[in-house]
C-alpha positions as CSV (number, residue, x, y, z in Angstrom):
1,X,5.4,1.5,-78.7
2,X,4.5,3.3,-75.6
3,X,7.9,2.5,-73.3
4,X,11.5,0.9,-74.4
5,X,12.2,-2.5,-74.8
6,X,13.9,-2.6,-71.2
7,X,10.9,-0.8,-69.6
8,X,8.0,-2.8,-71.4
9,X,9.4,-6.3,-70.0
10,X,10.2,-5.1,-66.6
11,X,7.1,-3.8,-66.3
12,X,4.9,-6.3,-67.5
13,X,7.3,-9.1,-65.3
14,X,6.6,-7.0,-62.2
15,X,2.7,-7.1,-63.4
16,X,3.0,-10.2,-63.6
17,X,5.0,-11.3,-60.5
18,X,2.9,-9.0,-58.3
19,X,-0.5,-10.7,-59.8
20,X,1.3,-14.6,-58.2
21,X,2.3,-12.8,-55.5
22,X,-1.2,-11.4,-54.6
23,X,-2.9,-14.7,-55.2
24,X,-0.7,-16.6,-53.2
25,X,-1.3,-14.2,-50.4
26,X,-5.5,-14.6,-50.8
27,X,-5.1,-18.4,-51.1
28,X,-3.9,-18.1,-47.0
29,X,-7.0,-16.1,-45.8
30,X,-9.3,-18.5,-47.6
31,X,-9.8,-22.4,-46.6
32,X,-12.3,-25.4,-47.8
33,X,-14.6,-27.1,-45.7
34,X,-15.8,-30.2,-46.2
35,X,-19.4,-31.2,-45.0
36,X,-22.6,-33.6,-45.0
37,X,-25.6,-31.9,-47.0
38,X,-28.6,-32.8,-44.8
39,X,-30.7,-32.4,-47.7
40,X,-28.8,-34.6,-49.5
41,X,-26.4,-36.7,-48.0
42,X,-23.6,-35.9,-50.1
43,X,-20.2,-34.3,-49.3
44,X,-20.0,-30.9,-50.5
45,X,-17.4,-28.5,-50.0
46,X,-17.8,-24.3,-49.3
47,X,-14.9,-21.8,-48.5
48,X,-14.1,-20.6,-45.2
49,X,-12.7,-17.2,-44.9
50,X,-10.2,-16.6,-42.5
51,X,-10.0,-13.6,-40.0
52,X,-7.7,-10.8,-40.6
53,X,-4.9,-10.6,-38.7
54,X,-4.8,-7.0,-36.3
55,X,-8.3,-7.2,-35.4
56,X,-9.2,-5.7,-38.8
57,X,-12.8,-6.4,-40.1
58,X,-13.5,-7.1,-43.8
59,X,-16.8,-4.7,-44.6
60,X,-20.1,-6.6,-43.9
61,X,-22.2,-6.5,-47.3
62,X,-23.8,-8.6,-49.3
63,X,-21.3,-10.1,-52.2
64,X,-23.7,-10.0,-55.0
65,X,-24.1,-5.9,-54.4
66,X,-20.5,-5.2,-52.9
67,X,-19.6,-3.5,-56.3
68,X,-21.5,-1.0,-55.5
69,X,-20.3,-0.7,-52.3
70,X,-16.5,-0.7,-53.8
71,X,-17.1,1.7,-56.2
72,X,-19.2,4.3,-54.2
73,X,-15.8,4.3,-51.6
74,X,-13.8,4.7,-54.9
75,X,-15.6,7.7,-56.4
76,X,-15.0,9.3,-52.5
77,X,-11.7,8.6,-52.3
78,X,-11.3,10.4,-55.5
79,X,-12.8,13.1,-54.1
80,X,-10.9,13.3,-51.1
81,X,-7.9,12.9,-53.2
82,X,-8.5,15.9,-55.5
83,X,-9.4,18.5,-52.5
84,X,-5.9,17.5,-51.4
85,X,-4.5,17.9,-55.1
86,X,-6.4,21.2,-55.0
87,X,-5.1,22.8,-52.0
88,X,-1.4,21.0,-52.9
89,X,-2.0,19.2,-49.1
90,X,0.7,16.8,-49.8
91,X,1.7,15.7,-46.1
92,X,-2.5,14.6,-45.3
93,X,-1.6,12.5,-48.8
94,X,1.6,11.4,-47.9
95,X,0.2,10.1,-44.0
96,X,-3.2,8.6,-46.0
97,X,-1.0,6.8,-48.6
98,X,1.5,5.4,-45.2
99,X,-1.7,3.9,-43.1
100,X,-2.8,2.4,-46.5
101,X,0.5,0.6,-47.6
102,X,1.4,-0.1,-43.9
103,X,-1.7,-1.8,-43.2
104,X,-1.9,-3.6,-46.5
105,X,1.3,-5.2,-46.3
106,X,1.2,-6.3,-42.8
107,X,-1.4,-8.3,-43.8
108,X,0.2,-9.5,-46.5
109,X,3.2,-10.7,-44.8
110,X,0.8,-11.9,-41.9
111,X,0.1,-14.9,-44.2
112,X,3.3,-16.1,-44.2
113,X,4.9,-15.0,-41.0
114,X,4.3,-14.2,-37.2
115,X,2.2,-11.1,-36.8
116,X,4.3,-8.9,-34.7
117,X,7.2,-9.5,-37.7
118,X,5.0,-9.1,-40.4
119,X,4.1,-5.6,-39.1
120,X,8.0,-4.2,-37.8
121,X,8.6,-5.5,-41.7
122,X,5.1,-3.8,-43.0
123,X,6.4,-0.2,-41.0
124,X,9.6,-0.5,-42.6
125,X,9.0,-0.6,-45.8
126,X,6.1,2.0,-45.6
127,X,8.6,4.5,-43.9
128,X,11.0,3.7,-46.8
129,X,8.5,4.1,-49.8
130,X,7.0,6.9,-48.4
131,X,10.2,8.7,-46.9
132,X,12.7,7.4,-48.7
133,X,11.6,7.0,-51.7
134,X,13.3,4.9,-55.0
135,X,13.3,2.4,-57.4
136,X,13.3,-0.6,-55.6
137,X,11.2,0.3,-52.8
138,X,8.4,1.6,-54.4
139,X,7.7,-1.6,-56.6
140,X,8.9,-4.1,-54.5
141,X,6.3,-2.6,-52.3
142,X,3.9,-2.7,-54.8
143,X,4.2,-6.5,-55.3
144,X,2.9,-7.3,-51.5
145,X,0.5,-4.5,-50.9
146,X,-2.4,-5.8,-53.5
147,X,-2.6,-8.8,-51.8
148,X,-3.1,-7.3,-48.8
149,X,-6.1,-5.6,-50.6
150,X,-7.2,-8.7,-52.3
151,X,-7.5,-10.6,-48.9
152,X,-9.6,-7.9,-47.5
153,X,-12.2,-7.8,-50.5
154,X,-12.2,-11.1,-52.4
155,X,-14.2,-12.9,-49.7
156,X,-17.1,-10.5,-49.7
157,X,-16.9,-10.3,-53.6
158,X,-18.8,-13.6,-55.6
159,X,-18.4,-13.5,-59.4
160,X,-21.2,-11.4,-60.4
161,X,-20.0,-8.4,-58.7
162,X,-16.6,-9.1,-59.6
163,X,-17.7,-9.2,-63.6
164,X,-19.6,-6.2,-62.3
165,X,-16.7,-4.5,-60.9
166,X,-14.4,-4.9,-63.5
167,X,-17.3,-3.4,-66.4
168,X,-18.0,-0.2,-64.3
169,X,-14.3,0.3,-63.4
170,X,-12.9,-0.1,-67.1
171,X,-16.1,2.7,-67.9
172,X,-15.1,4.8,-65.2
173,X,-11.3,4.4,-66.2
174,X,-12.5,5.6,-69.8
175,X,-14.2,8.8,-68.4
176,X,-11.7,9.9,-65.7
177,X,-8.6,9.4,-68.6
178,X,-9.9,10.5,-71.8
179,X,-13.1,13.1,-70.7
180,X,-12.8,14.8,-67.4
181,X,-8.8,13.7,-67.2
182,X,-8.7,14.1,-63.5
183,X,-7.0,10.3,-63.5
184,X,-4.4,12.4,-65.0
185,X,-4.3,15.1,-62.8
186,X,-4.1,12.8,-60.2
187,X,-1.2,10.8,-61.4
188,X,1.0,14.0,-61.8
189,X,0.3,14.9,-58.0
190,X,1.2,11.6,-56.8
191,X,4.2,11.7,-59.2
192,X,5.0,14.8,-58.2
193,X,4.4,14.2,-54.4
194,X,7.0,11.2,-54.8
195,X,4.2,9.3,-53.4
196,X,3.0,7.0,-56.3
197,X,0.1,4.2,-55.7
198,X,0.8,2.0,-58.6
199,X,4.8,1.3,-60.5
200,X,7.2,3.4,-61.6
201,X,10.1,3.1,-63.3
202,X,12.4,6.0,-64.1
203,X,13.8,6.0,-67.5
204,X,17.3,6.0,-65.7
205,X,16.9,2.8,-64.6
206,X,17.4,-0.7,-66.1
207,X,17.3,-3.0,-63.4
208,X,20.9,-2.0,-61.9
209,X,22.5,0.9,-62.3
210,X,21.5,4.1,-63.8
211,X,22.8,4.8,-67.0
212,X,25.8,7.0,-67.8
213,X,24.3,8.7,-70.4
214,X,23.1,12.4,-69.4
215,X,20.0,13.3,-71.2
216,X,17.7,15.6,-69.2
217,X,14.7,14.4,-71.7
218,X,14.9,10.2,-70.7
219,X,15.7,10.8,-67.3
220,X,12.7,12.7,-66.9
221,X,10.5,10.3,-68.2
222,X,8.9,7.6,-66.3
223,X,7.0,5.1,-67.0
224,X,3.9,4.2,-64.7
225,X,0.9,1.9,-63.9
226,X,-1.9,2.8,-61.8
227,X,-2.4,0.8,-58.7
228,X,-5.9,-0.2,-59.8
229,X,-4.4,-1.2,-63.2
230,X,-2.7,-3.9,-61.1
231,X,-5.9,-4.7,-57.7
232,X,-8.7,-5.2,-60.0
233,X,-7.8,-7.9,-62.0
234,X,-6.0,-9.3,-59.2
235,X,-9.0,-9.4,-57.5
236,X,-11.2,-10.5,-60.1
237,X,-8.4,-13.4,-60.2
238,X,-8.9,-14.0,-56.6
239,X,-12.8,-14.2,-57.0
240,X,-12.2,-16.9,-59.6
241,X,-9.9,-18.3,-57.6
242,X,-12.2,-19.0,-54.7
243,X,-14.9,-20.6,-56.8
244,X,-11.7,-23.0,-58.4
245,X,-10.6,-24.2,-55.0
246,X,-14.5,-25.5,-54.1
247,X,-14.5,-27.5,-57.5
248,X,-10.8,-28.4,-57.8
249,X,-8.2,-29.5,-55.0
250,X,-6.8,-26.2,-53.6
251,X,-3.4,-26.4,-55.3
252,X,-5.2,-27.6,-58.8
253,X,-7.7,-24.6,-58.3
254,X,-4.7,-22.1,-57.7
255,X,-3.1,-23.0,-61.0
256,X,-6.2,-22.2,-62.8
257,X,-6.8,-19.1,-61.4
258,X,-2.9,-18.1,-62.7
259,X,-4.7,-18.4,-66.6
260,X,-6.3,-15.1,-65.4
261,X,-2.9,-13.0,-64.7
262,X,-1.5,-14.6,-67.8
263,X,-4.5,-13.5,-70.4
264,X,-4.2,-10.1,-68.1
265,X,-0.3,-9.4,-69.1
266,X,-1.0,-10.7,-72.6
267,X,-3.7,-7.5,-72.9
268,X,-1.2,-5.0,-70.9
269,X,1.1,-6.2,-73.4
270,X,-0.9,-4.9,-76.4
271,X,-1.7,-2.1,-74.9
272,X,2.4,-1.0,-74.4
273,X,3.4,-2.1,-77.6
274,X,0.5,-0.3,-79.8
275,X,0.2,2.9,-77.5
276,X,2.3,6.3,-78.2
277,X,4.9,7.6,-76.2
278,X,3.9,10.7,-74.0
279,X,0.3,9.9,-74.4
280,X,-2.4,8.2,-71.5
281,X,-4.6,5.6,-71.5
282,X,-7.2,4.1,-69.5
283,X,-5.6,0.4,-69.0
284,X,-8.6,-1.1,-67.4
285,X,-10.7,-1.5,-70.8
286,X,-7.6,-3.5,-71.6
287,X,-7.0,-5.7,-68.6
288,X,-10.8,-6.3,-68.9
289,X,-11.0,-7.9,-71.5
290,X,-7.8,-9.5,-70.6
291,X,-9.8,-10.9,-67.8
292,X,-12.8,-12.3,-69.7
293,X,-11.0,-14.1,-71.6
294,X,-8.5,-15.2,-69.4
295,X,-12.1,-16.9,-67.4
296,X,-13.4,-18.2,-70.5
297,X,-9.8,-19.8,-70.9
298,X,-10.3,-21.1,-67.4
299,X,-13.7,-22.6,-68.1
300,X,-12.7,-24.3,-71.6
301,X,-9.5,-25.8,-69.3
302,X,-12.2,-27.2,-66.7
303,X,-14.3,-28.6,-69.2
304,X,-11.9,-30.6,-70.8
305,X,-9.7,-31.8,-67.5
């Protein structure tokens, strides 16, 4: 077993909570319209995306080729993050990481609350996580800002490209752990920068207060999941999500779409309770699959009701 008992729940039950969370966000930025085929005469429905709030634009490209578009600005991004692991920049990281979660969340809240509040809350808790850094902060955080993300990229992302997505992402994940280990490298700078894109839980802490017990060795350890471990098959969920709300009434096309995070924290499951301690692995192979089967779940489930 990779983590504790204590650690492995909590974990997967943020996961999981931050998976809802994320959908419920992208549910607000997306709407169904109803209209008259010409060609047909029938009613038809087709989702309407809704704008961003702060003037932000979602990327124009073409959703059957937007992997490729995602990944190319992933394998940058990397790039740009190891010159700054390299030369141990840790303030550029530290202002790159703020814009990011500040931004994200603000549009997260956005879908729920006026604007203005949405982003004195948003700067808050950006300044917090990234300043003042703990427990709570830095995964309560983590629960709002991938559905920030997800409402940016889900409506320019159709199926094919998210199956697409999620098979070059899970190879890539594979490569960068296991072969060239830079997702490693990476991890330790963030870690050590206090500046974490993913969760974290300390080893000290059990959902309250730390324990009494003074042993250098567990209170060193922490346990940790990569922030893409948690946006891909969030938006993967959000893609399927989309196509659900179309065929199904919105709220019936929403519960399907949860199937996905379920089948998702079933495969991060067996990955935490069959993996060794102090050793990493590339989640995304995992969650992956998680997530084809969780669709084929959500198919069988429309078939039959």
């Amino acid at each position: 077993m990779k983590h504790t008992v204590k650690i492995t729940i909590l974990m997967l039950l943020i996961f999981f909570v931050t998976q809802i969370t994320g959908l419920a966000i992208t549910k607000e930025y997306l709407d169904v319209r109803e209209f008259i085929d010409p060609a047909t005469n029938e009613l038809k429905k087709e989702i309407v995306t809704k704008d961003l709030p702060y003037s932000i634009e979602r990327p124009e490209i073409e959703q059957s080729t937007s992997y490729i578009w995602i990944v190319l600005a992933i394998l940058i991004g990397t790039a740009l993050l190891l010159l700054l692991v390299k030369y141990r920049i840790f303030s550029l990281w530290k202002l790159w990481f703020f814009l990011a979660v500040f931004m994200t969340m603000a549009i997260a809240f956005s879908a729920f609350i006026p604007q203005i509040i949405a982003a004195a809350l948003a700067f808050l808790l950006a300044v917090l996580k990234i300043f003042r850094p703990n427990t709570i902060t830095q995964n309560i955080t983590e629960v709002f800002i991938y559905g920030g993300l997800a409402a940016i990229f889900v409506p320019v992302i159709n199926i094919f490209a998210a199956f697409m997505l999620l098979i070059i992402i899970s190879v890539y994940d594979i490569i960068a752990v296991n072969k060239t280990k830079h997702m490693v490298t990476l991890a330790a700078f963030q870690a050590k920068s206090k500046v974490f894109a993913g969760l974290m839980l300390p080893y000290s802490y059990t959902g309250g207060k730390p324990t009494k017990k003074k042993t250098p060795k567990k209170e060193s350890r922490i346990a940790v999941l990569g922030g893409g471990d948690i946006g891909f098959p969030l938006i993967f969920a959000g893609v399927v999500m989309k196509g659900l709300m179309v065929s199904n009434p919105e709220l019936i096309g929403f519960a399907k779409a949860i199937i996905i995070p379920v089948f998702a924290m079933l495969a991060l499951s067996f990955l935490l309770l069959t993996g060794k301690k102090d050793r990493f692995y590339p989640a995304m192979p995992y969650l992956t699959a998680g997530c084809f089967l969780g669709y084929a779940a959500v198919l069988l489930l429309s078939e039959i009701i």
